[in-house]
N, C-alpha and C positions, 0 to 999 in steps of 0.2 A: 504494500500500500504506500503509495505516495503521500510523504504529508513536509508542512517544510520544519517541523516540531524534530522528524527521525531525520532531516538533512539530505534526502533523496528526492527534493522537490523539483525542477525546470520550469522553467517557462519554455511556453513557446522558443522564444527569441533563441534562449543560452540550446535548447534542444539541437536547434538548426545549427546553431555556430558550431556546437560540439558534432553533431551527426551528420551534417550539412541536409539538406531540404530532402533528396535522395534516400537517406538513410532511415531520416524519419516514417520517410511513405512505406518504405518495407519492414520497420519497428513496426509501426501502428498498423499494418495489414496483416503483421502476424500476431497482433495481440489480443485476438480473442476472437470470436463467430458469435457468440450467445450472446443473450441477455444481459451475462453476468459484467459486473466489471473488467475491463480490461486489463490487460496483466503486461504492460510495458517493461522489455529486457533489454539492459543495456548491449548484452551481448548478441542479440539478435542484430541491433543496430549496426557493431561493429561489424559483426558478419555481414552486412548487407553492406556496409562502404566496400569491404572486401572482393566480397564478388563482382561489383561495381567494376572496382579499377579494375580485375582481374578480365573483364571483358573488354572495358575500352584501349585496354592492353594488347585485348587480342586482338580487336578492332582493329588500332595503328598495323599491328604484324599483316595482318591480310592484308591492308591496302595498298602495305610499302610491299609484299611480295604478287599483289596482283598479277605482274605479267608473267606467273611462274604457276598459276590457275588454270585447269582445263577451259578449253574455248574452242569454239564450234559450237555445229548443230545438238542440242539437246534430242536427241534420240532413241536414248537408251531405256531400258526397262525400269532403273530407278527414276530417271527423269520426269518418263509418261506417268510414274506411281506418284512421285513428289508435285506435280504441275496438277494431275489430279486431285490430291490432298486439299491442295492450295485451294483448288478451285469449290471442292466442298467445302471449307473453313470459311471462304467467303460468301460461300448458301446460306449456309446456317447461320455467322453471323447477320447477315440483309433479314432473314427472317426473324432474329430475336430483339430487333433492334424495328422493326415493323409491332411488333408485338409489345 
């Protein structure tokens, strides 16, 4: 429980600066489903900066080895299955987003 009496109280503002706005949205998405009060973990936060950089990391790497990426026709069996995918992930979302 957060209280500022036990000394693990944030604001807003010091949350962001410590977690940056990023880290926040993935604390607080994974802090609870129910009803109940939510259960804010520092360490989910930290994990979630984590993974962050961990991607935009891998981000930079792809981009700066782009021209070292298959290129061509997309033709292959995983292609038609993945382009497929695609294309129902964008049915279903039109539909629930209609609804």
């Amino acid at each position: 429980q957060m209280s500022k009496s036990t000394g693990n109280f944030l604001t807003l503002t010091q949350a962001v600066d410590k977690f940056s706005a990023d880290g926040m949205r993935l604390a607080l998405a994974d802090a609870g489903d129910t009803v109940e009060d939510a259960n804010f973990v520092e360490a989910m936060a930290d994990a979630g900066i984590l993974r962050l950089y961990t991607w935009v990391e891998w981000v930079k790497e792809m981009i700066a080895n782009r021209d070292s990426l298959r290129s061509g026709p997309a033709n292959t069996f995983n292609d038609r299955v993945f382009a497929s995918e695609m294309s129902a992930g964008v049915i279903k979302t039109d539909q629930n987003y209609e609804k």
